[in-house]
KETORMAR-378312 format. One line per 10 residues: number of its first residue (from 1); their letters; for each residue x, y, z of C-alpha. Coordinates in steps of 0.001 Angstrom, whole numbers, plus 524288, in hexadecimal, padded with zeros to 5 digits. Example, Ala and Ser with C-alpha at 12.3 -4.5 7.8 and 13.67 -1.06 7.14 Angstrom:
BEGIN
1	as	8300C:7EE6C:81E78 ~ 83566:7FBDC:81BE4
//
This chain:
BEGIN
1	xxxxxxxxxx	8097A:82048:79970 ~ 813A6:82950:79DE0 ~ 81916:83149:7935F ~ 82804:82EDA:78BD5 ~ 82C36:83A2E:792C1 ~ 828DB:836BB:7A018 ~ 82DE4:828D8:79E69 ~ 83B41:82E9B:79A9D ~ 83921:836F1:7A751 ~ 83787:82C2B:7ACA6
11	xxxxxxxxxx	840D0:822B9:7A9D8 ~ 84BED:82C6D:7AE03 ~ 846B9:82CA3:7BB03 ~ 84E08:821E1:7C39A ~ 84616:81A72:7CB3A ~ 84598:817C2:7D959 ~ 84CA6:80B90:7DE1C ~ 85888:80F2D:7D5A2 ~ 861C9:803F5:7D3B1 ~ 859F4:7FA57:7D942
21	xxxxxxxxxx	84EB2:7FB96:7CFF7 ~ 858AF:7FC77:7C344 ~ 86011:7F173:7C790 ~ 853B0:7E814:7C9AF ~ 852DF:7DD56:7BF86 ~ 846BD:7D8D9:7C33D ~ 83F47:7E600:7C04A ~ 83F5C:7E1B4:7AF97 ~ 83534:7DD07:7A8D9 ~ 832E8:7CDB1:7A5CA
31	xxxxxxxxxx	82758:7CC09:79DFB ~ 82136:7D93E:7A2EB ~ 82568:7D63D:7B33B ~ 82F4C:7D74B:7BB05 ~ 838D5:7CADD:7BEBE ~ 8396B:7C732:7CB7E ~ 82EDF:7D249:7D0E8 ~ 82FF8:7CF4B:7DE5A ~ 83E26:7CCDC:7DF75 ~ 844F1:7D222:7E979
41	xxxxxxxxxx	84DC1:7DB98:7E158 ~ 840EF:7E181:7DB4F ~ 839CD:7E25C:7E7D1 ~ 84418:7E833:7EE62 ~ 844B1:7F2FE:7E28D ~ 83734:7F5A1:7E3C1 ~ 837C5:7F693:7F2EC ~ 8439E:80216:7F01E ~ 83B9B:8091B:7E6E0 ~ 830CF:80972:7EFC4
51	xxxxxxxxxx	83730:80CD7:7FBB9 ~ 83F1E:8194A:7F2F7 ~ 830FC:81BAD:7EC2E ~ 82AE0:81D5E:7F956 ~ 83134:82026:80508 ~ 82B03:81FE0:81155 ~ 81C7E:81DFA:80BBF ~ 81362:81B28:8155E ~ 805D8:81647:81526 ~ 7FBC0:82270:80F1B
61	xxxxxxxxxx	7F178:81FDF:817ED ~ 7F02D:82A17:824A4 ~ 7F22C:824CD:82FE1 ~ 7F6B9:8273D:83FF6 ~ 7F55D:819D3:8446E ~ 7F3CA:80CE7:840C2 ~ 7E471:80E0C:843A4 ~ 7E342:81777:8391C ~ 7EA23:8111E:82FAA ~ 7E2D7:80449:830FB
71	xxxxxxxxxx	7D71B:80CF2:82D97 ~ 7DD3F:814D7:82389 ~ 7E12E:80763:81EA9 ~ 7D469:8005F:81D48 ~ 7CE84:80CC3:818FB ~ 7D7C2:80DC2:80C5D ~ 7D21F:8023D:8064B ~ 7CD43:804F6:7F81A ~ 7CFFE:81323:7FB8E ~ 7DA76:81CAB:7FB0D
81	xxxxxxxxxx	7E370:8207F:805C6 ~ 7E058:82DF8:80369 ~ 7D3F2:82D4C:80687 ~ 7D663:82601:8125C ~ 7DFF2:83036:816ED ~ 7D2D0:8392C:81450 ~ 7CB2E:832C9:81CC0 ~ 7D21B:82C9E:826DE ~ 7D41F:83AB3:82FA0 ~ 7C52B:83AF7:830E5
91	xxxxxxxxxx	7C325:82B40:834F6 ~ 7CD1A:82C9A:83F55 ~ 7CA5B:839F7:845FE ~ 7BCB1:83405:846A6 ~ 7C15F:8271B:849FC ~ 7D076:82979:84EC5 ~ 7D1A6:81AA5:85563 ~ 7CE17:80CDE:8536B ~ 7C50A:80CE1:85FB4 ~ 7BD1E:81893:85998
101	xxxxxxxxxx	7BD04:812AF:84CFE ~ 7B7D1:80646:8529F ~ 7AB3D:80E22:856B1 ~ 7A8CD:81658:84BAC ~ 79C41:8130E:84427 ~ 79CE4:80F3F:8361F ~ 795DF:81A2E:83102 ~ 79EF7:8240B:8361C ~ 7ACF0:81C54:82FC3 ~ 7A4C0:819F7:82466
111	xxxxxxxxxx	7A326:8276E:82301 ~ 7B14C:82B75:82674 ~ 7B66D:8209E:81D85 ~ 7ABEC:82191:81258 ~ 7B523:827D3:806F9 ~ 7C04C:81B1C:8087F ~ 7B5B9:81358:801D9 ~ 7B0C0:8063D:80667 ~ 7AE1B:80EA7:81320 ~ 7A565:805FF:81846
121	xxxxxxxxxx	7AD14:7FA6F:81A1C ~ 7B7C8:80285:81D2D ~ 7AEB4:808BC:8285C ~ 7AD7E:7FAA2:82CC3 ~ 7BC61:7F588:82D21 ~ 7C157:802A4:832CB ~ 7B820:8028B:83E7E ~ 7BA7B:7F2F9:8401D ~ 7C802:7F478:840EC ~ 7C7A5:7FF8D:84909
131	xxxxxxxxxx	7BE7A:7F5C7:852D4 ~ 7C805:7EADD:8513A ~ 7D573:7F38B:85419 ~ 7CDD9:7F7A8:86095 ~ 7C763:7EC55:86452 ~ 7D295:7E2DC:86289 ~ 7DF86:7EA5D:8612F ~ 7DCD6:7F5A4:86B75 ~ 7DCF1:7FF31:86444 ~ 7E7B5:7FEC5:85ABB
141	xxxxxxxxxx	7E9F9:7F8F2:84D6A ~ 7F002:7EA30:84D62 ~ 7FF16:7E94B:848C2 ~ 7FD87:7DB4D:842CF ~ 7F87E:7D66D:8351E ~ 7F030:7CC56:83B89 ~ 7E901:7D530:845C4 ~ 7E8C2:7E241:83D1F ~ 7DFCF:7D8E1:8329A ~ 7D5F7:7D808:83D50
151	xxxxxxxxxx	7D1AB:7E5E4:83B08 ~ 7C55B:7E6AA:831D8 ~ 7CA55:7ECDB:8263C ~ 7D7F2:7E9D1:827AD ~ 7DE48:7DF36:81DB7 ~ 7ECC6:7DDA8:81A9A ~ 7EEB8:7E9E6:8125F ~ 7E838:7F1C2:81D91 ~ 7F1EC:7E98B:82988 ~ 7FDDE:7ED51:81FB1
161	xxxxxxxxxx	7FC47:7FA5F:820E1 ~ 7F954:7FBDF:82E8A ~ 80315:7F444:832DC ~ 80D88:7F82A:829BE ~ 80A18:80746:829CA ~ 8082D:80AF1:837EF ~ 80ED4:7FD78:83E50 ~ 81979:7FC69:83505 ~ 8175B:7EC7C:83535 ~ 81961:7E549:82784
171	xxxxxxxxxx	81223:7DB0C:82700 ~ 80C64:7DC40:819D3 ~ 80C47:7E434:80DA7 ~ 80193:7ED06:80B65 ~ 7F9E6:7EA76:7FE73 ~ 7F23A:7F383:7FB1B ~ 7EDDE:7F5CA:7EB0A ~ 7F9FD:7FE23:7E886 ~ 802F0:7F34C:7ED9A ~ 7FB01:7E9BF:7E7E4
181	xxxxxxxxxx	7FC1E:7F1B2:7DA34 ~ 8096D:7F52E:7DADE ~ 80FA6:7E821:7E0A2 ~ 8074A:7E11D:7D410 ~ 80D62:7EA9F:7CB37 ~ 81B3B:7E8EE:7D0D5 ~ 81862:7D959:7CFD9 ~ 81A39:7D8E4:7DE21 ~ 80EBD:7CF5C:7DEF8 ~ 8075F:7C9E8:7D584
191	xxxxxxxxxx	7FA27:7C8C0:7DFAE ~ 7ECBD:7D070:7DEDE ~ 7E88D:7CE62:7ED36 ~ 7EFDC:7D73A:7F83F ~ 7F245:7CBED:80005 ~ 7F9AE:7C4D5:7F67A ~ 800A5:7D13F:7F303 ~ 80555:7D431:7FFA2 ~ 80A75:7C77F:80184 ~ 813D3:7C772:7F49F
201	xxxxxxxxxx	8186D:7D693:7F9E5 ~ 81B22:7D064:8066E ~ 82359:7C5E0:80108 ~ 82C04:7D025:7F8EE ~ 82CD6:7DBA3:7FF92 ~ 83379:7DBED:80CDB ~ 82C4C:7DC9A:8196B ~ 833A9:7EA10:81CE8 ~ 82DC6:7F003:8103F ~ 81F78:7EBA2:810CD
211	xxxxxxxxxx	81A55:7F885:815F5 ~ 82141:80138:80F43 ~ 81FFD:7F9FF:80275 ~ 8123A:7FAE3:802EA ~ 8101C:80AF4:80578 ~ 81AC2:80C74:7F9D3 ~ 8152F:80495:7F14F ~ 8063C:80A69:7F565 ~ 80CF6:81765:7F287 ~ 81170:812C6:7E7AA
221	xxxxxxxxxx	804BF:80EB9:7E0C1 ~ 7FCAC:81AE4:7E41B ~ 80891:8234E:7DF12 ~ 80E24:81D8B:7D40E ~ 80922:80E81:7CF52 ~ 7FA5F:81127:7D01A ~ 7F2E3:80723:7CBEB ~ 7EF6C:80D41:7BF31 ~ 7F99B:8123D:7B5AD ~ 8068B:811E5:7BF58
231	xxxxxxxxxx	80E2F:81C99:7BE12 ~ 81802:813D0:7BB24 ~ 821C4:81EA2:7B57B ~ 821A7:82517:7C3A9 ~ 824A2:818A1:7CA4A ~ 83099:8164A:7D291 ~ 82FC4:807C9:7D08A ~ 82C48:805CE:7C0D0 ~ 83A09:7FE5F:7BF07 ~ 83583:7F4E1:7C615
241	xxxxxxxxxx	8287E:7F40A:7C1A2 ~ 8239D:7ECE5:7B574 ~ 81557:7ED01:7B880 ~ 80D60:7EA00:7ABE8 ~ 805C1:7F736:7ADEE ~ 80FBF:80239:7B1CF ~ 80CBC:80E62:7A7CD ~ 81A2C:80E82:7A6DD ~ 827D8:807FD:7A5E0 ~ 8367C:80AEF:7A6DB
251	x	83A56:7FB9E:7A381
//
C-alpha cells in the first residue's frame, strides 16, 4: 500500500478526463460497484481518458506488412511481445514471404521460433498459414473475418489485430488477457471467455473506437493495472474505477 504521503501526492494531482470524469454520477459506489457500468455517460468517460492517456498507441508488435504481423500475431500467444520483437528479424530474413515460409521445414522455424514457447505448434500454424495465404489468397493476407480464420493459427483475437492494425477494418475488438483483465475490473463485462467478452465491448463501445480502444487499454495493463497489485495510485482512470482489488482509492 502506497504510503500517506504519496496518497496526498496523489490526490492533488487532477486526473485526466477533467470535467467529464468529476461530473459522472455513475462512477460512486453502490454496494462496492459502480451504477450503471456500461452506461453511455461512463463509457464515454472512460473512452476520453483513454484516448488523453494514450495518444496514438499502436499495436507493440514489429511489423512491415500484414504478413508479418499475422506471424508476429500467432507467435505472441502465451508469450511476450518483446520477445517476439526479438525474434521475429531472424524468422523473416530467413523466411521474408509467405511462399518461402510455406517451404521451410519444421525443424528450421522450430528452431527460429523455439524461445516464444509452445514452438512447436507454433512451427506448425505459422508454416500452414503461410501455405494457405499462398495457396489460396495469392500471396497476400485475407481482409475479411471469415477468410482470415482460415489460416492455421489464426482465431478472432489474431483476425482483430491484423485487420484492425495494418487494414484499419473494425470488425471486432481485440481480447486479449489485458482487455480481458481490465474490462472485468472496469465491470465492462462480467464474462470469462474472450468471445463473450468481445461481444459485450462491441455492444458498448462504438465501432470507430474498437481498435484504438484495444492498444490503449493493452497499454494500459502492461503499464499501469497489471494483473497483480495495480498501481492504482498512478492510474488515469481510478475515479471511475471501483474494482474490489485496486491497492488504492481516491473515493
Amino acid at each position: 500500500m502506497p504510503t500517506k504521503s504519496a496518497k496526498t501526492m496523489r490526490s492533488e494531482k487532477p486526473l485526466s478526463g477533467g470535467n467529464a470524469v468529476d461530473k459522472l454520477p455513475s462512477s460512486r459506489k453502490v454496494h462496492g460497484k459502480t451504477k450503471n457500468p456500461t452506461s453511455p455517460a461512463r463509457v464515454a468517460a472512460i473512452l476520453h481518458v483513454l484516448a488523453k492517456t494514450y495518444p496514438g498507441v499502436v499495436c507493440a508488435l514489429n511489423h512491415k506488412n500484414a504478413w508479418e504481423l499475422t506471424v508476429a500475431t500467432i507467435l505472441s500467444a502465451q508469450c511476450t511481445d518483446v520477445r517476439v520483437n526479438l525474434v521475429t528479424p531472424t524468422l523473416f530474413k530467413a523466411f521474408p514471404t509467405p511462399k518461402a515460409m510455406a517451404g521451410a521445414s519444421l525443424p528450421e522455424l522450430e528452431e527460429l521460433i523455439r524461445t516464444t514457447g509452445f514452438f512447436r505448434n507454433k512451427a506448425k500454424s505459422i508454416r500452414g498459414a503461410a501455405q494457405v495465404v499462398t495457396q489460396e489468397f495469392g500471396g497476400r493476407v485475407p481482409q475479411t473475418m471469415e477468410e482470415i480464420l482460415r489460416l492455421p493459427g489464426v482465431a478472432r483475437k489474431t483476425g482483430n489485430v491484423v485487420l484492425g492494425s495494418w487494414y484499419g477494418i473494425a470488425v471486432g475488438v481485440v481480447v486479449d488477457t489485458h482487455v480481458m483483465r481490465l474490462s472485468r475490473r472496469l465491470e465492462l463485462t462480467k464474462e470469462t471467455s474472450p468471445e463473450k467478452v468481445e461481444r459485450d465491448l462491441m455492444k458498448i463501445i462504438p465501432q470507430d473506437r474498437w481498435i484504438s480502444f484495444s492498444h490503449e487499454l493493452i497499454h494500459h495493463g502492461r503499464q499501469v493495472c497489471v494483473a497483480r497489485k495495480p498501481k492504482c495510485v498512478d492510474c488515469t482512470l481510478e475515479k471511475l474505477c471501483n474494482s474490489s482489488d485496486k491497492t488504492w482509492s481516491s473515493h
